[in-house]
Structure formats: structure tokens, C-alpha cells
N, C-alpha and C positions, 0 to 999 in steps of 0.2 A: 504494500500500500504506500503511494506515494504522498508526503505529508504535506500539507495546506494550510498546516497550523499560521505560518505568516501571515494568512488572507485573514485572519479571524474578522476581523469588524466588517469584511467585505460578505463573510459566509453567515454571519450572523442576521446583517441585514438582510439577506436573501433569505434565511429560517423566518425570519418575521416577517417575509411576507409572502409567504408561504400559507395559505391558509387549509389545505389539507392539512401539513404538519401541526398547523395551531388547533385546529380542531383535536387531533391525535394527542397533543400535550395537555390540551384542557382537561384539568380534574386531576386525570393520572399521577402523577406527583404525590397529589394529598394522600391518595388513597395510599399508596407505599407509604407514606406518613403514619399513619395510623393506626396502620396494621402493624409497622415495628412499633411506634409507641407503646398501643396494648400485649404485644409481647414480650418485651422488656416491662413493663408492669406487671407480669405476674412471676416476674423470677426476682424475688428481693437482691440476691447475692449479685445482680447485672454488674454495676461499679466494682465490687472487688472481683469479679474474672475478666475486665477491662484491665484492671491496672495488674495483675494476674500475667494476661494475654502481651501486656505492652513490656513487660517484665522477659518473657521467653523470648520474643522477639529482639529484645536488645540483646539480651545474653547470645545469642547466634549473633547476630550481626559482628558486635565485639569478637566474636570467635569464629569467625566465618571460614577462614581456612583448616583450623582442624575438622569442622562438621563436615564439609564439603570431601577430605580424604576419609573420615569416619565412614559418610555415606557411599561411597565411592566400593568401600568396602566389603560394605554391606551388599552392597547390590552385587556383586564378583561372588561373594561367599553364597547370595540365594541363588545363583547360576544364571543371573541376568549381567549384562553387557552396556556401562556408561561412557559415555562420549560427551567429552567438551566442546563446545561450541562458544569461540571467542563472539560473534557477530551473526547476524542474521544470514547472510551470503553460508556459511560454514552451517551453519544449523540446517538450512535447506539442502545442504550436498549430503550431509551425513545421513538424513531423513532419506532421498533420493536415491544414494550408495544401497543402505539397506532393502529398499524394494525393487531394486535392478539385483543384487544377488537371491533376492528371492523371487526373482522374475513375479513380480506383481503387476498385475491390470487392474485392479478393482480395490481400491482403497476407501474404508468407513472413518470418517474423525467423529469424534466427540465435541464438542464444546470445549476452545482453546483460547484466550486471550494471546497466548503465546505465539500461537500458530497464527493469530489472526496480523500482530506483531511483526514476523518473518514472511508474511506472504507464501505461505505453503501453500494453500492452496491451488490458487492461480497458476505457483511454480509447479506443482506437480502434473496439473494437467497440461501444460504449454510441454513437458516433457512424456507425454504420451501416457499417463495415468491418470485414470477414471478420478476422484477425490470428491466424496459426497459429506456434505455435512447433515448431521443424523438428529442435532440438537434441532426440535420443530422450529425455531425462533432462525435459527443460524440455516438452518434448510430453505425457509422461505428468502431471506434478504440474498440467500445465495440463486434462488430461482429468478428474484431480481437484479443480481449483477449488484448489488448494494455493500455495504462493510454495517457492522453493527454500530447502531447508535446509543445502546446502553451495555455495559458489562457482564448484567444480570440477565438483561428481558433485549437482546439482540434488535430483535422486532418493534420495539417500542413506541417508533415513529410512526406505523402504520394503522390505518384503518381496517376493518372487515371484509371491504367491495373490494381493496386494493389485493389484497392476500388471496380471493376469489379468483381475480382476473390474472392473475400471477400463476396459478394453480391452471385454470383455463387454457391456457398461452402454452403451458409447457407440459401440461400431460395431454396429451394430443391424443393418447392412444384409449381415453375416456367418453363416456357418451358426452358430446359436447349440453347438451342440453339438462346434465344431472343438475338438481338445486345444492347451490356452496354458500349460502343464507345462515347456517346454524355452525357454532362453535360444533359441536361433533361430526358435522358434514366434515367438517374442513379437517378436522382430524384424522377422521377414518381414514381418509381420502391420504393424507401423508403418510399416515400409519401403512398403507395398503402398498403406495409404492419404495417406500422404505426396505419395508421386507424384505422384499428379492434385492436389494442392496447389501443388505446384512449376511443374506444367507452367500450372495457370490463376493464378497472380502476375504482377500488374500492377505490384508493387513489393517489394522484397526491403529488409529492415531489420536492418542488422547492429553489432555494437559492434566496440571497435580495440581490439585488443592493446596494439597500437604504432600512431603518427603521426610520421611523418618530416617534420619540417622541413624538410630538403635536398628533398628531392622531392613533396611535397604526396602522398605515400602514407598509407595504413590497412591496415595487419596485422591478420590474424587466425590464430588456431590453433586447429585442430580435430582430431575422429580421426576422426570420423564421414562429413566431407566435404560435411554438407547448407551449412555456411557458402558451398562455391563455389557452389552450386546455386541457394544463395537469392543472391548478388552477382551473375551472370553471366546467369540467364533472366529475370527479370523488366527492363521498359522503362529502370525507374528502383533506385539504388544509392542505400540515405541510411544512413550509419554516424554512430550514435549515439554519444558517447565523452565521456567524462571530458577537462579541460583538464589535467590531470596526464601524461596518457598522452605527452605529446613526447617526441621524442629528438632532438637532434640527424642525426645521419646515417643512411641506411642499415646499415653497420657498427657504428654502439651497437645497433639495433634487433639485428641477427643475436646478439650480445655477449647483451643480455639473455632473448632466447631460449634461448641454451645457460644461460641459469638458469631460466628458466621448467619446460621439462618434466620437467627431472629435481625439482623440488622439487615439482611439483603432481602428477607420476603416475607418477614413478618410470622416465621413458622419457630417452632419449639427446635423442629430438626427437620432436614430435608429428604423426601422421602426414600430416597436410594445414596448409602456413603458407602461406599467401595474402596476396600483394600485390597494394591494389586501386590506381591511379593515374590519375584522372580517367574521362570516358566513353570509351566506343568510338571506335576512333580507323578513320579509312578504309584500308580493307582488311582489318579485326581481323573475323571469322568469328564471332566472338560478344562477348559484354559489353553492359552498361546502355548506355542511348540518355542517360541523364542521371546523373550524379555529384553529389552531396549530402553535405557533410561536417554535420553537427550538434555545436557543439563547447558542454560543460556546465558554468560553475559549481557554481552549486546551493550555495554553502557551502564551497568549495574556496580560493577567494583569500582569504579572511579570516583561514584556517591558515597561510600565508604569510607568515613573520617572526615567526609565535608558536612556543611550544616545543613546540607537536607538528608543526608541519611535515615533521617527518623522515615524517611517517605518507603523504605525500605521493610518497612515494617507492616504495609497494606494485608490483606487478604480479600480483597477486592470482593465485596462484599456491595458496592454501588451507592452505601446512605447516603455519603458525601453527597453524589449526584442528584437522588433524591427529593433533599432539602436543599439544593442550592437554587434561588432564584434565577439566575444566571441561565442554568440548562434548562430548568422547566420553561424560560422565555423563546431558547433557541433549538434545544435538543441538542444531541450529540454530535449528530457531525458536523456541524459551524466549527468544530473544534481541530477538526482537521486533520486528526491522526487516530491511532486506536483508542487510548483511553480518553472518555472526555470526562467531562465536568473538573471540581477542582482538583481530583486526585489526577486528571491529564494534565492541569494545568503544573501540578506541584512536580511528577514523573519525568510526562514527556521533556521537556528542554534534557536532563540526560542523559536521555534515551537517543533522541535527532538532534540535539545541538541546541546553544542557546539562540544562533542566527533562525534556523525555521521555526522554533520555539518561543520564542519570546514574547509573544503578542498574548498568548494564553496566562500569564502572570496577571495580566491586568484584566483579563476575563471573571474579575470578582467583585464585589461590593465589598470584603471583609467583613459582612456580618456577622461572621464566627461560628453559622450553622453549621457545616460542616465538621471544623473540631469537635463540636458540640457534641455530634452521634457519631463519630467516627469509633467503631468499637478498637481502636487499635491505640486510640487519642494521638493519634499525628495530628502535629502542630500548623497543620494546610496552609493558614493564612499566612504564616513564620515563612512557612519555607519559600510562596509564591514571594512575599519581601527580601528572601534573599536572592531568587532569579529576578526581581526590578531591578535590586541596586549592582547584580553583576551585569543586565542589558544596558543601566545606566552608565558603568565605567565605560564598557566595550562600544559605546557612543549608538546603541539597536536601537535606542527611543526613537520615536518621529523627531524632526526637529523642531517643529513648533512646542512639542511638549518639551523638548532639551530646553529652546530658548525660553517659555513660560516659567519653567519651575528655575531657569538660573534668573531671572528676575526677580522673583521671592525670595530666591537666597540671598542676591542681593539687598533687597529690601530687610530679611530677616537680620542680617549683619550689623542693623544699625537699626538700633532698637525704639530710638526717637522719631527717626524718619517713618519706620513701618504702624509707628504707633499714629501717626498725623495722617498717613496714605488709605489706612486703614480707618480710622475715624471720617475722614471725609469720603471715601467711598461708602461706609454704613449710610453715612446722611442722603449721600444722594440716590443710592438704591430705596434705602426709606420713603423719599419721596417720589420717584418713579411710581412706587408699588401703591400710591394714593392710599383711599382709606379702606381698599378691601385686603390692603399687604402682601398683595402679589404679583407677580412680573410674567406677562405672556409672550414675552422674546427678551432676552440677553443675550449681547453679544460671546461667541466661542461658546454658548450654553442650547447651541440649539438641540443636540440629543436628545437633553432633558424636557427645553420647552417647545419641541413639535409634539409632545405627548401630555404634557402637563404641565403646569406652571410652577412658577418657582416662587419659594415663599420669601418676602421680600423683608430686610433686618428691620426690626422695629426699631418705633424712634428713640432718641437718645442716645446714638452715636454708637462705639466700636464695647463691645465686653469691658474691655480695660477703664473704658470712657465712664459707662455704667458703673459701673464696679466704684471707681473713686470716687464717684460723686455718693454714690448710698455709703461710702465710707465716711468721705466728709461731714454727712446726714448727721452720719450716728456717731461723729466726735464729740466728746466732752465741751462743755461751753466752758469760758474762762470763770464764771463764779463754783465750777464745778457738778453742775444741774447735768442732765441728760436732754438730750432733742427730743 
């Protein structure tokens, strides 16, 4: 996937006015609202397996090289096979290598951020391999030529009619005329050609939840159930995954599970978690003939000992997205890369660079929702402040914005002057804004006031202005009385 993240204000205006998309975004948000809310209210202990969960994950990170040969280990000792992958270019050969030596045509994925990440798919089939995705969300946006718009719910951006005509278009071999009006039409209906995908995979492609160290495992969670489908019928098992994803033990992976589903779908637990733990072993009635960990940099270890490394600590869970203003306005692909919302905005710059990156830092209001539910408590809006002020050195701002804000600097330097510049721009905004106190264009504000108006400083001059006169108010008089 080619990143776009640069255009954001360009991709964003075109989301908003978009009005199928607005239609699709309408409501959606809350209701993920909601439903995690009420699911984290009925588990008291939520806060302490947050700070619990935020706990494990720093302890790997700070020890990131021994887990990573731990695991490593692990997975050789179950008789499965790990490969490193410095970049997305290498993760696709190695992925590619393996189903050329096992002469594969017919490849099943799971549901992969990772995958979604390196472009496997697209790459596999431009090399002469089938690659279906099986996840119902990641199946449809792929019958459209689409990439996901949410982490969680792929499909998010879409309406009913559209997922119909989508269906329509490309099972050709259907009675054209069957009704795709009802949530279980449209199921069956992928359910049906699914199938015969499942049963002819020569290889099943999945990404990890979780990676255990202690045992050379890969977690996954699903509701849908094709993730076992696609691990256990095809020959060969190769889980694509992020080098973040460790944990220590079996027991942190279970720990961060009980924050996983209630923060991404509002459930107690999601209805299929699968442990995969090397091949088939003699006697085992089904499972891969071969085991294949794929383990990915890509821009990971370089965050490590810098001040966004807490971002490191994700289990991509989606709340972030959620509750942010920001994507419920645009949805996800304004964002222009794989992950959106704030947790792409905090990611992606280390992932593609702070050059095509950069524009997503200021894709926030900092209202602080986001940390807020973040069951991992990364510090989102911190780390988005630390990729401003590194676009601001490396001179990425627009230059209106460089030249704006070194004018307040300027001003701010000189404490008397800002405080005179400031007080007489209060007054005269004040009176602009008459006596309803508000302003229906300002100049460089028109963002704001082609949608609503701005509220105009009340009179009595600048804070500081204010301020010393009601202090003056309330100074002692010389016979000592009170005002």
C-alpha cells in the first residue's frame, strides 16, 4: 500500500464530503462507545489489569532482544521455523520463498494488520498466487479493491447496498437476481463461496495477536472462526506479526486478552482465541504439516529508547479510533496508510518516515480521549507532540504555519509587547463579535468559521488585563477596609 498520509487535509476534505461515507460514520462511533463502556463496567479490576497490561509490555520492550532469541527458540524447539524480516520488501520474499517451495496456488489469510502493512497480498497474487482474504470485513473491501478503514471492523466505511453490489459484481456464477437485503443473505452468500477457498488452500496466512516466549506460540482472536480454518486445513501455517507483539508467558498473553475485547468490541472475550504451537505433532487428527513464524521490523526497533516507544506497547484493539473525533469526522482512510486514527497518527511516521508522515500529528484536537481508553495507557497525544516538534526542526511544517507560530515566538519573547498585542487584539475581536459575541469569518480561521462560528473574547481586554484589574478590585484600601 502506497502511503498518502502527506495529503491528509487534502483526503480528509474529500471524506467530508463524501456523503455515503458520512452516512456510514453516522452513529457508528457511539455505539462502539458504549458497548466498551458497559463492558468495562462490569469488570471492577479494568484499571488495575490496564496498569497490569502496561506493566508487561514495558518489561519486553526494555528486554526486547532477549524475548525475541527466547522466542526464537521456542518456536525451533516446537519444530516450527522463524525468519526475520528487517522490512516489508524481505517479509514479502520470505512469505513468497515459502509457497514456491511448496509449490502453492491457492493461499487463505486471516485477518492481518501486518500483512495489510507489507502488501502481501496484492504481492502474492501479481506473483501468480490465488490470496483470499477469509476475515468477512477484509473479504469484502478486498472484492472492492479497497484497504481497511478501521483495524477492528475492516469494512466500517460501508453501507449494506454497497457490500450487495460488491457481492453482485463478482460472484457472477450466482443467480443474478437472488435478494442481498438481509444481514444473513449476505452472509450465507460469503460463507458459501468461502468454502471451497478453505477446502482448496495449500497455505493459510495469519497474523499474532500475541507471541509467547515461554512457548514459541501465536494467538489469535477472532468471532468469525475462519482464522482456525485458515491455520489448521491448509499443509503449511506462516503467521505474519509485528516484533512488538511478545509477551512473556502464556499468562500475560491471557492478562492482555481480558483487555483486548472489551476495549475493541465491547465483549467479555472474543468468540474464537487460538493457540497455534508449532506443526502437527503424531497423533494430532489435524493441523499444518509445517509451522512458519515470520517475525517484522519494518521501523519498529528504531522506536526503541526514543520517546515514542510507549507506542510500542499497542495491541491494536481500535478504542483510540473509536473515541476520536477526528476519525468519526473522516474515517480511516483520509489517513492514508494502514493504521488510522490516533494510534496511525502516533505509529505510522516510524513506520514511513516523518516526510510522508507528518501531516497525521496534527490530525488531533488533543482532547485526550484516546489516552483516556487506551487499555495499554499510551500517552497518544505525548507522542503525536513529539513527531510536531521533530517535523518542526526538520522545517515539514507548511510554511505559513512555520512563519505564524515564529511570530508568537517572537511576540512571546517579550512579555510586555505580547501582553499590549494581545490586549488590543481581545478588544477589537470583542467588538467585531457585537453583542451576540461571535464572529462568522476571521481571517486564516476559515476551517472553523465555514462551519460555525467563533466565539468572540469578551469584553474587558486580554486574561492578564482581566485578571489585574479584579486584583486591583480586591486590594486592601489605605485605611485598611476591604473593596
Amino acid at each position: 500500500m502506497r502511503p498518502t498520509s502527506h495529503a491528509f487535509n487534502r483526503n480528509a476534505h474529500a471524506a467530508l464530503a463524501d456523503e455515503r461515507l458520512q452516512e456510514a460514520l453516522n452513529g457508528t462511533p457511539q455505539g462502539m462507545q458504549s458497548r466498551r463502556a458497559s463492558a468495562v463496567a462490569q469488570l471492577p479490576e479494568f484499571e488495575a489489569l490496564r496498569e497490569h497490561g502496561r506493566e508487561i509490555k514495558n518489561h519486553v520492550i526494555a528486554h526486547l532482544d532477549l524475548y525475541l532469541l527466547k522466542f526464537e527458540e521456542a518456536v525451533t524447539r516446537q519444530g516450527g521455523h522463524m525468519h526475520w524480516a528487517r522490512d516489508a520488501a524481505e517479509a514479502r520474499r520470505i512469505v513468497l520463498d515459502i509457497c514456491r517451495k511448496a509449490g502453492a496456488r491457492h493461499v487463505t489469510k486471516g485477518k492481518s494488520m501486518v500483512t495489510e502493512e507489507i502488501g502481501l497480498t496484492p504481492f502474492l497474487e501479481a506473483n501468480g498466487i490465488e490470496a483470499v482474504e477469509t476475515d468477512l470485513g477484509e473479504y469484502i473491501i478486498q472484492l472492492r479493491g479497497e484497504t481497511p478503514s478501521h483495524i477492528v471492523a475492516p469494512a466500517f466505511h460501508l453501507k449494506k447496498p454497497q457490500i450487495a453490489d460488491a457481492f453482485r459484481e463478482k460472484h457472477k456464477h450466482l443467480d443474478p437476481e437472488r435478494p442481498l437485503t438481509e444481514d444473513r443473505q449476505l452472509l450465507d452468500e460469503a460463507r458459501g463461496v468461502l468454502r471451497d477457498k478453505f477446502i482448496k488452500a495449500d497455505v493459510g496466512i495469519t497474523g499474532a495477536n500475541f507471541c509467547v516466549a515461554e512457548t514459541g506460540s501465536t494467538l489469535i482472536v477472532t468471532n468469525e472462526g475462519n482464522g482456525d480454518l485458515t491455520q489448521v486445513l491448509p499443509r503449511i501455517h506462516i503467521a505474519v506479526t509485528g516484533m512488538e507483539k511478545l509477551v512473556p508467558t502464556m499468562e500475560d498473553a491471557f492478562t492482555l486478552l481480558r483487555l483486548l475485547a472489551r476495549s475493541a468490541t465491547g465483549q467479555e472475550f472474543s468468540c474464537y482465541t487460538t493457540v497455534s504451537t508449532g506443526p502437527r505433532r503424531p497423533g494430532d487428527i489435524d493441523g499444518p504439516e509445517e509451522f512458519h513464524v515470520v517475525l517484522l521490523d519494518n521501523g519498529r526497533s528504531a522506536l526503541v529508547g526514543s520517546e515514542m516507544q510507549e507506542v510500542l506497547r499497542c495491541i491494536r484493539c481500535g478504542a483510540c479510533m473509536n473515541h476520536c473525533p477526528v476519525y468519526g469526522a473522516v474515517g480511516g482512510h483520509a489517513y492514508g496508510w494502514v493504521y488510522p486514527g490516533p494510534i496511525g497518527a502516533a505509529l505510522n511516521p516510524g513506520l514511513i518516515g516523518l516526510a510522508e508522515g507528518h501531516a497525521l500529528a496534527g490530525a488531533s484536537t488533543f482532547c485526550g480521549r484516546c489516552e483516556e481508553v487506551c487499555p495499554m495507557k499510551i500517552p497518544l497525544p505525548g507522542i503525536m507532540r513529539h513527531w510536531r516538534e521533530k517535523a518542526w526542526q526538520q522545517q515539514l511544517a507548511p510554511p505559513t504555519q512555520r512563519w505564524g507560530l515564529g511570530l508568537w515566538a517572537w511576540f512571546a519573547r517579550r512579555p510586555a509587547l505580547y501582553r499590549l498585542a494581545s490586549g488590543l487584539g481581545a478588544r477589537l475581536l470583542s467588538g467585531l463579535g457585537g453583542r451576540k459575541g461571535r464572529l462568522r469569518w476571521l481571517p486564516m480561521a476559515g476551517g472553523w468559521t465555514s462551519e460555525r462560528d467563533f466565539p468572540a473574547p469578551p469584553a474587558g481586554g486580554s486574561f492578564m488585563q482581566q485578571w489585574q484589574a479584579r486584583e486591583k478590585r480586591a486590594a486592601p484600601k489605605a485605611d485598611g477596609g476591604k473593596v
